[in-house]
PyMOL Python script that loads the backbone (N, CA, C, O; Angstrom):
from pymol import cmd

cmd.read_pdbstr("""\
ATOM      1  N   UNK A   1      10.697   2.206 -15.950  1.00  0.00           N
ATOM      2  CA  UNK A   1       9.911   1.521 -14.939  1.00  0.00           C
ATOM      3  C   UNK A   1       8.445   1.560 -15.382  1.00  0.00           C
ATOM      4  O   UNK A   1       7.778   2.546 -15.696  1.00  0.00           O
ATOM      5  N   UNK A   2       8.048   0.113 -15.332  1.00  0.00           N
ATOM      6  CA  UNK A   2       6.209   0.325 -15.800  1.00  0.00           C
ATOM      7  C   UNK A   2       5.724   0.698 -14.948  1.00  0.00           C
ATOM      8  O   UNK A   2       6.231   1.154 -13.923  1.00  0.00           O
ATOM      9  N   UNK A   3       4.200   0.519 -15.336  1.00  0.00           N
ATOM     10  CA  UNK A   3       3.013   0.966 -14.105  1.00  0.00           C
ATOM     11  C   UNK A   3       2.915   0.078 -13.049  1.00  0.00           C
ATOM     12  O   UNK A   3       2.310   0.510 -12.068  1.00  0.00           O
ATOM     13  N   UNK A   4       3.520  -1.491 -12.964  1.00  0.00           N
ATOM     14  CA  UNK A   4       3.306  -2.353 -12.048  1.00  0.00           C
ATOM     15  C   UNK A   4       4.345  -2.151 -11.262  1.00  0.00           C
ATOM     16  O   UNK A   4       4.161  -2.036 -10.050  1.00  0.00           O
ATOM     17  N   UNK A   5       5.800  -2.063 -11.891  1.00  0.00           N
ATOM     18  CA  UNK A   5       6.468  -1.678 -10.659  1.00  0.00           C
ATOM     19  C   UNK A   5       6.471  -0.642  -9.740  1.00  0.00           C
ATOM     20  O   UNK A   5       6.858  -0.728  -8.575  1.00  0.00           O
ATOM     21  N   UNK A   6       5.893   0.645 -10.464  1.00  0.00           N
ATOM     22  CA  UNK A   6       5.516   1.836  -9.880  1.00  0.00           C
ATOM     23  C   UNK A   6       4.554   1.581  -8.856  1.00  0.00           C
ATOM     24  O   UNK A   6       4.684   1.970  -7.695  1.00  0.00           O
ATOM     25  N   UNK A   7       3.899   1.137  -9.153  1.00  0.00           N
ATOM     26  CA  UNK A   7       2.704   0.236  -7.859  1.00  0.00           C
ATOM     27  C   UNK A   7       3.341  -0.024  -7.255  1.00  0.00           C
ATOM     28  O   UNK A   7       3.634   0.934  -6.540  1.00  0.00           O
ATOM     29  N   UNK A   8       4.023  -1.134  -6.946  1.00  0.00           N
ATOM     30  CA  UNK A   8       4.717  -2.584  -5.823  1.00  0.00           C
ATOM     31  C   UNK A   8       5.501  -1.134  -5.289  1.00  0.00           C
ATOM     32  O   UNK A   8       5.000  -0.786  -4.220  1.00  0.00           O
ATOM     33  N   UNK A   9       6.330  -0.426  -5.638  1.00  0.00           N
ATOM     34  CA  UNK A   9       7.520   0.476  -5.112  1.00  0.00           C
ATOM     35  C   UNK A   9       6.601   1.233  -4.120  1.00  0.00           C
ATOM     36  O   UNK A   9       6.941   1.237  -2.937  1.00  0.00           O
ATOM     37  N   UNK A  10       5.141   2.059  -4.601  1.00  0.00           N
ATOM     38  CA  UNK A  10       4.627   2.819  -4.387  1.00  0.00           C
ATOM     39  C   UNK A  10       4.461   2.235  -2.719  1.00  0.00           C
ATOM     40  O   UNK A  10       4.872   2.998  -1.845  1.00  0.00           O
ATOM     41  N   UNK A  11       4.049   1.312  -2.426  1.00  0.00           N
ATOM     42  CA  UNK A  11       2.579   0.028  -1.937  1.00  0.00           C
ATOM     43  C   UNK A  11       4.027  -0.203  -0.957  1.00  0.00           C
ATOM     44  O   UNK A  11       3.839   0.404   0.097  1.00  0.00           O
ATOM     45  N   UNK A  12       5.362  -0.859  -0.961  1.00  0.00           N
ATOM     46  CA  UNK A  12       6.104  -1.007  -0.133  1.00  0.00           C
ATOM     47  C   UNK A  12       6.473   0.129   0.406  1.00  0.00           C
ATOM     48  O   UNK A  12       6.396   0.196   1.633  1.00  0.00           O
ATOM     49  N   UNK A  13       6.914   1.188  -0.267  1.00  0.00           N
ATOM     50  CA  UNK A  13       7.314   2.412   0.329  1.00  0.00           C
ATOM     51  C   UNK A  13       6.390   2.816   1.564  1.00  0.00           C
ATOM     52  O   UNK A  13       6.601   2.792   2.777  1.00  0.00           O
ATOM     53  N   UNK A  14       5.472   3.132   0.932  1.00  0.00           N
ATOM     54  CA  UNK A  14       4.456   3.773   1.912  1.00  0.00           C
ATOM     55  C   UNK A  14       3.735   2.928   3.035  1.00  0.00           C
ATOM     56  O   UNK A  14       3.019   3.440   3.896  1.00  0.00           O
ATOM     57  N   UNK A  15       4.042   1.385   2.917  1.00  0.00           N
ATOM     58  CA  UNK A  15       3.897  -0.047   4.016  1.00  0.00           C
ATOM     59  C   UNK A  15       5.297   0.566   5.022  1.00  0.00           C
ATOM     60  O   UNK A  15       5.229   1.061   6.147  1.00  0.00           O
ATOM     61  N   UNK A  16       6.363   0.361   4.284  1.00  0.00           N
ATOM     62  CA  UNK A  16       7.456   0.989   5.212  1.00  0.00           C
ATOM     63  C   UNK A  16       7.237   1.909   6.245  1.00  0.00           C
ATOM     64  O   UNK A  16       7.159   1.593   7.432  1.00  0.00           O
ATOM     65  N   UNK A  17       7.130   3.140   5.763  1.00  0.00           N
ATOM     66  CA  UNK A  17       6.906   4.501   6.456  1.00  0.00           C
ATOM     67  C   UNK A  17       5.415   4.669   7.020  1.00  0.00           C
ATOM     68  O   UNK A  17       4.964   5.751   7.396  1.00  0.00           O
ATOM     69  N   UNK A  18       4.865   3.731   7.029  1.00  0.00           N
ATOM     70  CA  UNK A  18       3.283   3.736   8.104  1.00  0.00           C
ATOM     71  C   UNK A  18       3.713   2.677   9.263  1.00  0.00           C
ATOM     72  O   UNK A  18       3.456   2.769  10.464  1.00  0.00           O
ATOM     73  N   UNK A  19       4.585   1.431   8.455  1.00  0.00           N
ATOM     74  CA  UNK A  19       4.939   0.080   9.756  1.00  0.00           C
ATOM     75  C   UNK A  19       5.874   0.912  10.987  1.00  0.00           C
ATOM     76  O   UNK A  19       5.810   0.717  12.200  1.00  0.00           O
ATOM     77  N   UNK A  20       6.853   2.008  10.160  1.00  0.00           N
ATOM     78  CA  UNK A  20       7.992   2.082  11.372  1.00  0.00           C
ATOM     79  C   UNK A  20       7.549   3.320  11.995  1.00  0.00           C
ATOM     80  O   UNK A  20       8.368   3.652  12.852  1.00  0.00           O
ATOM     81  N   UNK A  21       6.481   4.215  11.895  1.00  0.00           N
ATOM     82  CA  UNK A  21       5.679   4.903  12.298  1.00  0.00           C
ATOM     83  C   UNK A  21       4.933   4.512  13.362  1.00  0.00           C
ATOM     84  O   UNK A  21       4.893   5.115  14.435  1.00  0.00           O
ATOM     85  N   UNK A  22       4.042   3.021  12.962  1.00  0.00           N
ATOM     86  CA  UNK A  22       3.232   2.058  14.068  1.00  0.00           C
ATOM     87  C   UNK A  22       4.324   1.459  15.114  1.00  0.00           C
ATOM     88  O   UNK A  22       3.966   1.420  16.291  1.00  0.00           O
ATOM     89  N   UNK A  23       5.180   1.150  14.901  1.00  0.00           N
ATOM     90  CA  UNK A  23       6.323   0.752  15.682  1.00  0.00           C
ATOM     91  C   UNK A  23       6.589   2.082  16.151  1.00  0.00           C
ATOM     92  O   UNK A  23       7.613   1.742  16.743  1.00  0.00           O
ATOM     93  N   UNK A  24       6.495   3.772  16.467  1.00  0.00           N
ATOM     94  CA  UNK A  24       7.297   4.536  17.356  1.00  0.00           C
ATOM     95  C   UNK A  24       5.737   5.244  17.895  1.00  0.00           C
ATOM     96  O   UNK A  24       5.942   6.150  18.703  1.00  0.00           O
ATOM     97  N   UNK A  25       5.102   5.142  17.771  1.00  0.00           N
ATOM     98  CA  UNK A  25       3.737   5.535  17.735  1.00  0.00           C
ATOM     99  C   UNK A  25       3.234   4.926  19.337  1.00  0.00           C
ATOM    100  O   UNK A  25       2.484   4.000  19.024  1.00  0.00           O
ATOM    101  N   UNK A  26       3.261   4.967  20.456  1.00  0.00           N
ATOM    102  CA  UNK A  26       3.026   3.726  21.323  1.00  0.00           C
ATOM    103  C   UNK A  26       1.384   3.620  21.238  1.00  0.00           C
ATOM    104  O   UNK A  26       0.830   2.544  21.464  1.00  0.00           O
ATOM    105  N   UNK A  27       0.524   4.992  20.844  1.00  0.00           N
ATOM    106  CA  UNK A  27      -0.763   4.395  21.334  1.00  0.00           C
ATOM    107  C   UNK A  27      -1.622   4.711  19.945  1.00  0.00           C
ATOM    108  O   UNK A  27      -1.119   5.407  19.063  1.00  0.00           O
ATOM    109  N   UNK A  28      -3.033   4.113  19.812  1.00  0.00           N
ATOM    110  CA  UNK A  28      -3.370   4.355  18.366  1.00  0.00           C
ATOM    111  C   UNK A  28      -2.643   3.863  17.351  1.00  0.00           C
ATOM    112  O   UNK A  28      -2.453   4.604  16.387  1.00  0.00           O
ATOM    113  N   UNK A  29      -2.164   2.710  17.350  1.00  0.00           N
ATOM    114  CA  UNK A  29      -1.155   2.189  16.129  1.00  0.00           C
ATOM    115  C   UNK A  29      -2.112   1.621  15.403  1.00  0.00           C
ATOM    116  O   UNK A  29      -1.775   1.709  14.222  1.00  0.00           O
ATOM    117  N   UNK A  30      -3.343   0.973  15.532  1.00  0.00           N
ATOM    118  CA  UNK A  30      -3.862   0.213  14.494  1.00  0.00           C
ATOM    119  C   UNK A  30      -4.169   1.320  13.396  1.00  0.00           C
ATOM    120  O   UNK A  30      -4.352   0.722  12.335  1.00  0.00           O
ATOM    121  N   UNK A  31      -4.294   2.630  13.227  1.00  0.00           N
ATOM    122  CA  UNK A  31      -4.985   3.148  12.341  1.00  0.00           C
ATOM    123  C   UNK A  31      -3.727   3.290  11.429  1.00  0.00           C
ATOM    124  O   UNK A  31      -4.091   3.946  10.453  1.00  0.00           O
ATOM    125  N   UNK A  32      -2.350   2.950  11.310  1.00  0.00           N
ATOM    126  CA  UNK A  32      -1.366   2.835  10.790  1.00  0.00           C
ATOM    127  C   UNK A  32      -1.024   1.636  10.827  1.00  0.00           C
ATOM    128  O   UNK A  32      -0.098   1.512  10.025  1.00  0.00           O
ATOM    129  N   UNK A  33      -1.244   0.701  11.297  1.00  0.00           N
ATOM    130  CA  UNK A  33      -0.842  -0.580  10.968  1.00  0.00           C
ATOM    131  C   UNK A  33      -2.098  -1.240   9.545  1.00  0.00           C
ATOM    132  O   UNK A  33      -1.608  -1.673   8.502  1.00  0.00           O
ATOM    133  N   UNK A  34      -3.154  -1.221   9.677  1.00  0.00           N
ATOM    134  CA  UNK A  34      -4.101  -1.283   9.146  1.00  0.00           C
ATOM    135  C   UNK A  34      -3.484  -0.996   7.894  1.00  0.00           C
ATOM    136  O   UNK A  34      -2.818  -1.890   7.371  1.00  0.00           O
ATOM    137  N   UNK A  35      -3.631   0.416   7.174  1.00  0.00           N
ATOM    138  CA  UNK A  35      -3.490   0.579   5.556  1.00  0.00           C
ATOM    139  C   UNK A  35      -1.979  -0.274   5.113  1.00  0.00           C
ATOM    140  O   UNK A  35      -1.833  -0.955   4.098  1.00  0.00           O
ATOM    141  N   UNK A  36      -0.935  -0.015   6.187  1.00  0.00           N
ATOM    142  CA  UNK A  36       0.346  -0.864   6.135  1.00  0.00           C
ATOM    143  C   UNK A  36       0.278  -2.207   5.749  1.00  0.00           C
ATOM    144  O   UNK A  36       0.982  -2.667   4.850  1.00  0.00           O
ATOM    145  N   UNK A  37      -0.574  -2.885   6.415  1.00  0.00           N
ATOM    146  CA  UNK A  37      -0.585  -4.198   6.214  1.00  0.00           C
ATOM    147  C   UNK A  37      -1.705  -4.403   4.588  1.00  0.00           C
ATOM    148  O   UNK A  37      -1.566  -5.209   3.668  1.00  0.00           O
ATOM    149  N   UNK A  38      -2.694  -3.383   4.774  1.00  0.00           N
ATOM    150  CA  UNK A  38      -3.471  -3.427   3.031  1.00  0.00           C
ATOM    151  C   UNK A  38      -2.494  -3.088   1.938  1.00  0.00           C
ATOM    152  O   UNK A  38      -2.399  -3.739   0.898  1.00  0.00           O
ATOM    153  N   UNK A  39      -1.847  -2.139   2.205  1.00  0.00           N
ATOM    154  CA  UNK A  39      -0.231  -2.120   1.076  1.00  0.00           C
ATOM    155  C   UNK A  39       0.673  -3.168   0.909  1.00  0.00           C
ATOM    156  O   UNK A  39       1.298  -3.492  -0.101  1.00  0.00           O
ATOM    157  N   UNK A  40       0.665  -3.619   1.935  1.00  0.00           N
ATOM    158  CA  UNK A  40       1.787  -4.552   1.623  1.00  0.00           C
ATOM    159  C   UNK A  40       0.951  -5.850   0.842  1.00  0.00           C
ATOM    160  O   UNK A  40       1.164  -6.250  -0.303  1.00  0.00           O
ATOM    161  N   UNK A  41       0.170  -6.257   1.593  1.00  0.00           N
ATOM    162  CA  UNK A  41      -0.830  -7.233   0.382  1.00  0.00           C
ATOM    163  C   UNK A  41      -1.176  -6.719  -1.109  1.00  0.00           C
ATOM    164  O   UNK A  41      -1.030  -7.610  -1.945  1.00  0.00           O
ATOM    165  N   UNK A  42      -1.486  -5.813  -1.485  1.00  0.00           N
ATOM    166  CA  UNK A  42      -1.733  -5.468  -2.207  1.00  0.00           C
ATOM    167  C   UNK A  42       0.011  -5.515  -3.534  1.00  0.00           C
ATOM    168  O   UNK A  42       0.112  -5.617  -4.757  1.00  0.00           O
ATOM    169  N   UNK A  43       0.988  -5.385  -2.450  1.00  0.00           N
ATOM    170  CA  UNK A  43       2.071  -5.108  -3.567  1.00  0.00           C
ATOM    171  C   UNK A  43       2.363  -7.021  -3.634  1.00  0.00           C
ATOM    172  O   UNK A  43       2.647  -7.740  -4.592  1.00  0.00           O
ATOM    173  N   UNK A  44       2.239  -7.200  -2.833  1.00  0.00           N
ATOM    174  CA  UNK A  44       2.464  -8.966  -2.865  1.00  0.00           C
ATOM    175  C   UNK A  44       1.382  -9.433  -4.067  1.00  0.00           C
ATOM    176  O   UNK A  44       1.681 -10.265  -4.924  1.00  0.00           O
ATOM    177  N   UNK A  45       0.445  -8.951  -4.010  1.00  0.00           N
ATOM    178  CA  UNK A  45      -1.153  -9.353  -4.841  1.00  0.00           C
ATOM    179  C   UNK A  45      -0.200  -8.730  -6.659  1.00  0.00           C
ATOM    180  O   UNK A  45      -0.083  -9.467  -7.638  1.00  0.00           O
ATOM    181  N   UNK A  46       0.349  -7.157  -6.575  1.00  0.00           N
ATOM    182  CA  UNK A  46       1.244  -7.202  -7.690  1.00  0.00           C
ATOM    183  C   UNK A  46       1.930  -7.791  -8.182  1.00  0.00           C
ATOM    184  O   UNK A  46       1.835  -7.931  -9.402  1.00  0.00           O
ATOM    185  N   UNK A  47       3.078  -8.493  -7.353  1.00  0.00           N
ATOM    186  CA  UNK A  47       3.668  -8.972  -7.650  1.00  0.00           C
ATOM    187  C   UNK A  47       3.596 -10.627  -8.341  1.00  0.00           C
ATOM    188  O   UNK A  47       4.322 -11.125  -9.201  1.00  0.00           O
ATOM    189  N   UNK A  48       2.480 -11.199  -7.627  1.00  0.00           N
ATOM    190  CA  UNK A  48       1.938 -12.381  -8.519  1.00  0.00           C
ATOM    191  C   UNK A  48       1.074 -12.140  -9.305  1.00  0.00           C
ATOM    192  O   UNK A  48       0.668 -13.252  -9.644  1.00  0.00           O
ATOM    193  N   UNK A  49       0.512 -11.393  -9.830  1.00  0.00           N
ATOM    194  CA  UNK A  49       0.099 -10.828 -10.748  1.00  0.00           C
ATOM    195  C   UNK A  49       1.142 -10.290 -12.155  1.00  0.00           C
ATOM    196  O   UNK A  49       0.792 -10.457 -13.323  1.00  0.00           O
ATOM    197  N   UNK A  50       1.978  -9.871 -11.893  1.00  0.00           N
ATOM    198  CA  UNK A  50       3.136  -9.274 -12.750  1.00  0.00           C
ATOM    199  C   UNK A  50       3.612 -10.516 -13.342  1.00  0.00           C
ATOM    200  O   UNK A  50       4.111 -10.516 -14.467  1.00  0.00           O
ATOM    201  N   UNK A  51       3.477 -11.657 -12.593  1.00  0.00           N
ATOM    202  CA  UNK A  51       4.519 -13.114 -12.648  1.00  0.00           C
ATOM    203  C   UNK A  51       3.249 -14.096 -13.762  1.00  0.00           C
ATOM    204  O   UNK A  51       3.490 -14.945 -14.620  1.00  0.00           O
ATOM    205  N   UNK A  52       2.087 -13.610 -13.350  1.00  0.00           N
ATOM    206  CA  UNK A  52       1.451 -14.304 -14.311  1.00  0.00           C
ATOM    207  C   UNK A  52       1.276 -13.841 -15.383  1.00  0.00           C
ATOM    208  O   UNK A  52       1.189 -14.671 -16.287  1.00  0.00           O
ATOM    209  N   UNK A  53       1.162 -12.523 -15.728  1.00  0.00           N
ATOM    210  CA  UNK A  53       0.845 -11.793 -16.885  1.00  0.00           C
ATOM    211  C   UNK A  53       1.804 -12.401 -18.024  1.00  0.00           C
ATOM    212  O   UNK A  53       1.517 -12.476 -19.219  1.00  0.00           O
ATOM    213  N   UNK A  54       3.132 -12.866 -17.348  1.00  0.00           N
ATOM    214  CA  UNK A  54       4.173 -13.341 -17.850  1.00  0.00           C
ATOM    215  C   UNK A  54       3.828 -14.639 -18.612  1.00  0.00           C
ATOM    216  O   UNK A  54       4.423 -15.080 -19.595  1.00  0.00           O
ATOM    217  N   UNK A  55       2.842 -15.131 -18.031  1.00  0.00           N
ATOM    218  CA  UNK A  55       3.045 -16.939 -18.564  1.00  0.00           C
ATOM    219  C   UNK A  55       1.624 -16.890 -19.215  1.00  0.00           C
ATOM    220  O   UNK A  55       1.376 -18.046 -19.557  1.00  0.00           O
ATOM    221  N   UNK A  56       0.615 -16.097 -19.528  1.00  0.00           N
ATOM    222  CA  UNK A  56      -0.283 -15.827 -20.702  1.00  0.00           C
ATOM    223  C   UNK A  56      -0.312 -15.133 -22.278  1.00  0.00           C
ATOM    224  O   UNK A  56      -0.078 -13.940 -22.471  1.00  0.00           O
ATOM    225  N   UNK A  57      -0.531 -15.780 -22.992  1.00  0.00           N
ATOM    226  CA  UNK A  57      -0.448 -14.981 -24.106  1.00  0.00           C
ATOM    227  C   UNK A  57      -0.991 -13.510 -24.380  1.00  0.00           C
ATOM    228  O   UNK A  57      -0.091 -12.900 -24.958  1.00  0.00           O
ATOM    229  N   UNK A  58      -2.240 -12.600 -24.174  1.00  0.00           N
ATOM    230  CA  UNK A  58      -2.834 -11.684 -24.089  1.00  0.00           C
ATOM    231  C   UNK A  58      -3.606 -11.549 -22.406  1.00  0.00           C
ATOM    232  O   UNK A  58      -4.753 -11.881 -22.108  1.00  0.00           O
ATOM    233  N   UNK A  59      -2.427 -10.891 -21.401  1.00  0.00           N
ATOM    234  CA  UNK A  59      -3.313 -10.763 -20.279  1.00  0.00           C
ATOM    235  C   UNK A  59      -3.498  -9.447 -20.035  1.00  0.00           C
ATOM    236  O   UNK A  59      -2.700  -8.524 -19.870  1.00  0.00           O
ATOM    237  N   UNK A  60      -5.170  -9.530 -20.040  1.00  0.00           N
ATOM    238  CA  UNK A  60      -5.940  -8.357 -19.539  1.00  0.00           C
ATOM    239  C   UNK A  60      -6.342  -7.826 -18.327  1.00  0.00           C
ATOM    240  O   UNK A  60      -7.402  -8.112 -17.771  1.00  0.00           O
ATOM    241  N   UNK A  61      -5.513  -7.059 -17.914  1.00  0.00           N
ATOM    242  CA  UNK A  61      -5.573  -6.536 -16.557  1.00  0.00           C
ATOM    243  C   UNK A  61      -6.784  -5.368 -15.662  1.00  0.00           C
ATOM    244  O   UNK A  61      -6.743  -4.226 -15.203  1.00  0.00           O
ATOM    245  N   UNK A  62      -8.059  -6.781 -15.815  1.00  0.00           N
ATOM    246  CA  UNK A  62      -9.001  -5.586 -15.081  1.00  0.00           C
ATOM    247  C   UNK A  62      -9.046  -5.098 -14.027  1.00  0.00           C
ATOM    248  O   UNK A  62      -9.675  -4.109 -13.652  1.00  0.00           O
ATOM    249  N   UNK A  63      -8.100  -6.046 -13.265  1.00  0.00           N
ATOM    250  CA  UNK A  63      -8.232  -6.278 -12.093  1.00  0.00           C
ATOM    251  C   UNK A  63      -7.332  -4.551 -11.105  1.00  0.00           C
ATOM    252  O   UNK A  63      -7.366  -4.198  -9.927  1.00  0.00           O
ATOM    253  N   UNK A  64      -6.633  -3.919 -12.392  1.00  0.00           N
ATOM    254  CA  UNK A  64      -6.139  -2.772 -12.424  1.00  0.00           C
ATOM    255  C   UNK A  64      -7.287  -1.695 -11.564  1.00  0.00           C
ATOM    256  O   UNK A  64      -6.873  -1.028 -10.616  1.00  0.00           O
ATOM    257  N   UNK A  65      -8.681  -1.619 -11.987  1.00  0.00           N
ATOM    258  CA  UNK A  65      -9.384  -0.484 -12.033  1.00  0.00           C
ATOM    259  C   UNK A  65      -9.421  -0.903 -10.464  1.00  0.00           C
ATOM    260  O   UNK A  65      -9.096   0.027  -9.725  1.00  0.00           O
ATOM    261  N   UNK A  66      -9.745  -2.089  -9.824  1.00  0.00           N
ATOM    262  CA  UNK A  66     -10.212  -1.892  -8.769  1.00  0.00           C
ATOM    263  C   UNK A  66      -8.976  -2.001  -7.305  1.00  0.00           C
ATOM    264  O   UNK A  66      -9.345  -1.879  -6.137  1.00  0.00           O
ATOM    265  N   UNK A  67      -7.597  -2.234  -7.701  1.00  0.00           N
ATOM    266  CA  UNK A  67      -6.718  -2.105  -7.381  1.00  0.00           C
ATOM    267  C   UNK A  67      -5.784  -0.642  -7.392  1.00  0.00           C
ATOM    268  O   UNK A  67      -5.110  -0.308  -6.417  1.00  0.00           O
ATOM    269  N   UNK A  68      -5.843  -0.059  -8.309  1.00  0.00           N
ATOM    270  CA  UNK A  68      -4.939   1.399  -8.369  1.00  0.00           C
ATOM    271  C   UNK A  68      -6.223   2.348  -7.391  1.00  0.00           C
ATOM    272  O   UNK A  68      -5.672   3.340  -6.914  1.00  0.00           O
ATOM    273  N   UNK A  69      -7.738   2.281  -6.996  1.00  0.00           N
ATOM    274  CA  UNK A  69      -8.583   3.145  -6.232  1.00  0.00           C
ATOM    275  C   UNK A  69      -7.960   2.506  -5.090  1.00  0.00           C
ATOM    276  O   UNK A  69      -7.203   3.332  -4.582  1.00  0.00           O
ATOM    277  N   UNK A  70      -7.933   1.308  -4.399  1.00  0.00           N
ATOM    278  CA  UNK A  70      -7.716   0.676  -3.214  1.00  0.00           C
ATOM    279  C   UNK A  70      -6.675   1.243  -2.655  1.00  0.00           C
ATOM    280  O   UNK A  70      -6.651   1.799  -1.557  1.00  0.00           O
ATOM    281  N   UNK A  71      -5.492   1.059  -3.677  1.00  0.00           N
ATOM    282  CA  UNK A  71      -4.275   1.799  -3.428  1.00  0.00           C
ATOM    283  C   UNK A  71      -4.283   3.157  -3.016  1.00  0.00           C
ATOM    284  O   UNK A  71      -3.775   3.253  -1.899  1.00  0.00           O
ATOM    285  N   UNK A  72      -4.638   4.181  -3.450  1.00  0.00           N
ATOM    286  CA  UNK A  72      -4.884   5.350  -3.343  1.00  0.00           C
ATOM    287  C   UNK A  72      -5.816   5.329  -1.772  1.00  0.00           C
ATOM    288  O   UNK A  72      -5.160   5.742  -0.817  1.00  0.00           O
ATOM    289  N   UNK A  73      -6.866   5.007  -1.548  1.00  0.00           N
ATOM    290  CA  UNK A  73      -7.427   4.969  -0.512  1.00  0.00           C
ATOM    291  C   UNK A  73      -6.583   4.548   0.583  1.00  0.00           C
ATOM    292  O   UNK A  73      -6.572   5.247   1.597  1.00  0.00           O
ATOM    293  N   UNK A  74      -6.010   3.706   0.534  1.00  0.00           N
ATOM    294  CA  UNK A  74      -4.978   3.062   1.440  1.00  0.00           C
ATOM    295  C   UNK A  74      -3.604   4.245   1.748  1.00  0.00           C
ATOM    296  O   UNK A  74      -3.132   4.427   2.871  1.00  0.00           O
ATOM    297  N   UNK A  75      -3.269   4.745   0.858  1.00  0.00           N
ATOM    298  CA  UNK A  75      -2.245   6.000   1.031  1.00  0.00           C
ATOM    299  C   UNK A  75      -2.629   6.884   1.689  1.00  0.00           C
ATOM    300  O   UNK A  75      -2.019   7.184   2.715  1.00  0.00           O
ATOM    301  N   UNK A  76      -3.646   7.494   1.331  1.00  0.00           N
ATOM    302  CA  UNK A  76      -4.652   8.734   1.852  1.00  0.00           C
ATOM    303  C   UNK A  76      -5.220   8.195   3.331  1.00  0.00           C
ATOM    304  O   UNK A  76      -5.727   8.979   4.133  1.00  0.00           O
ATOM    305  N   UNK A  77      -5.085   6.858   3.581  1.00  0.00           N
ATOM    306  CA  UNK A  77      -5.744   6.631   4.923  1.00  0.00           C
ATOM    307  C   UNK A  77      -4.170   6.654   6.146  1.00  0.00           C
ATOM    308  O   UNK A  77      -4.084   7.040   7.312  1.00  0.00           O
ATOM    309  N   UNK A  78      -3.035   5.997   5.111  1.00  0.00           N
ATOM    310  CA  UNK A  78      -1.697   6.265   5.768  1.00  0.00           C
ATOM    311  C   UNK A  78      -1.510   8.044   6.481  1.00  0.00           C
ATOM    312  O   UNK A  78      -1.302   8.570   7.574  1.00  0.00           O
ATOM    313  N   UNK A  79      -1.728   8.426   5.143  1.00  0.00           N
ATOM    314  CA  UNK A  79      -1.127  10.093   5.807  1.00  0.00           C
ATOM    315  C   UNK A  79      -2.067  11.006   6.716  1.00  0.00           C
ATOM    316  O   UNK A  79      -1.694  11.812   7.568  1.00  0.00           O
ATOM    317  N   UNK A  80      -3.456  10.674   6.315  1.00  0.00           N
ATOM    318  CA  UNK A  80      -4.311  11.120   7.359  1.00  0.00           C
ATOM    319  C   UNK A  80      -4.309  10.854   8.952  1.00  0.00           C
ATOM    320  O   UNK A  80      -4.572  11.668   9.838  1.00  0.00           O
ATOM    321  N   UNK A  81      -4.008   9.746   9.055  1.00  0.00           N
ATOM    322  CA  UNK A  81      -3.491   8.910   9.745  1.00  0.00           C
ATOM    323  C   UNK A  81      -2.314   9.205  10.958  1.00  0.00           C
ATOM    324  O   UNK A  81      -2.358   9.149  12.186  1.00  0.00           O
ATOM    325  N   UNK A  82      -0.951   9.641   9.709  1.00  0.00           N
ATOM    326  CA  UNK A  82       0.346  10.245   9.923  1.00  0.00           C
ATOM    327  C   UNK A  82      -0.069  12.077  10.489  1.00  0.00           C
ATOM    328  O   UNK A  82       0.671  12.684  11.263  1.00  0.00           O
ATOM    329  N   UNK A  83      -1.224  12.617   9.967  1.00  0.00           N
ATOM    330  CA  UNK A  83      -1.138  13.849  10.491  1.00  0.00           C
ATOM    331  C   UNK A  83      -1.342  13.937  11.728  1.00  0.00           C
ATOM    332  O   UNK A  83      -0.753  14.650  12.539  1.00  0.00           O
ATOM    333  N   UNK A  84      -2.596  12.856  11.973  1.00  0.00           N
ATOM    334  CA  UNK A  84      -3.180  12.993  13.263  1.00  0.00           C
ATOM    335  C   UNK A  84      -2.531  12.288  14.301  1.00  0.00           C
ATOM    336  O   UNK A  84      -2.425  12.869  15.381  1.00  0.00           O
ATOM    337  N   UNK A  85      -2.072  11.138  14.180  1.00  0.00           N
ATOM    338  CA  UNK A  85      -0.832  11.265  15.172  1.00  0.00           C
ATOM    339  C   UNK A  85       0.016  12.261  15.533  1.00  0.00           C
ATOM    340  O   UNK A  85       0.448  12.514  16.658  1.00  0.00           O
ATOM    341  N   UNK A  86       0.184  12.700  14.707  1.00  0.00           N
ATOM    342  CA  UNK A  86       1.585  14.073  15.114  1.00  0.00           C
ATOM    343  C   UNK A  86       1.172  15.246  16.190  1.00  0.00           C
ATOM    344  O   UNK A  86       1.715  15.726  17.185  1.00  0.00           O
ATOM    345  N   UNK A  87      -0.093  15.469  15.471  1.00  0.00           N
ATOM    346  CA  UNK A  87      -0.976  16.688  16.158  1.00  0.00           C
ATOM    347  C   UNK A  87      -1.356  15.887  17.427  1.00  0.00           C
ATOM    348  O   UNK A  87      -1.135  16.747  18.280  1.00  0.00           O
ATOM    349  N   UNK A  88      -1.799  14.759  18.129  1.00  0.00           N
ATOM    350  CA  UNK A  88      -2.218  14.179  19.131  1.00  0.00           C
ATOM    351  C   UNK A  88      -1.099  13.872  19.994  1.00  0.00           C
ATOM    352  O   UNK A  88      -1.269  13.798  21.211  1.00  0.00           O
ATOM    353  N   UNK A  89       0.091  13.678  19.434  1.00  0.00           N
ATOM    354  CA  UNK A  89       1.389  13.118  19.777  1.00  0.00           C
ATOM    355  C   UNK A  89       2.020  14.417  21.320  1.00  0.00           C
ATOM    356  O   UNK A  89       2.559  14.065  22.369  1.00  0.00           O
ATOM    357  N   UNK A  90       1.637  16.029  20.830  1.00  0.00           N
ATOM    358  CA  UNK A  90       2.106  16.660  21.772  1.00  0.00           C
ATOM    359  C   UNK A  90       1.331  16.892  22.659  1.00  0.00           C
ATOM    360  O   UNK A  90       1.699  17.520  23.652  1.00  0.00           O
TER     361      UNK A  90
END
""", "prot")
cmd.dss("prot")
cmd.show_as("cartoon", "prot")
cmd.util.cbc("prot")
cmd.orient("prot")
């Protein structure tokens, strides 16, 4: 598995488990819907990206540096997110 699919897997996974979180969550959902919905764009944004790299002769992927930080920020905003619901939840 490359680094792009490792992304898209990463980026849906963690869209998954923040969306069905915002869905049981009744109050405060945007702070989990939010990075959910930036993951999931972001793996969609991979995925046509992956599709073009395909139909260029030498494609250079800068667009990497400012995408794999976004990602990460977006995870870290999921679980921060996921703690503090839990702790607010009882």
């Amino acid at each position: 598995m490359n680094l792009e699919q490792q992304i898209v897997v990463a980026c849906v996974g963690c869209a998954l488990v923040l969306g069905i979180r915002a869905i049981l969550l009744p109050n405060k959902r945007w702070r989990l819907i939010i990075p959910a919905a930036a993951l999931s764009l972001l793996a969609i944004y991979e995925l046509a990206m992956d599709h073009w790299e395909k139909t260029v002769r030498a494609a250079i992927r800068l667009d990497m540096f400012l995408e794999i930080p976004l990602i990460a920020v977006f995870i870290l905003w999921g679980v921060v997110a996921l703690v503090y619901s839990r702790s607010t939840e009882k």
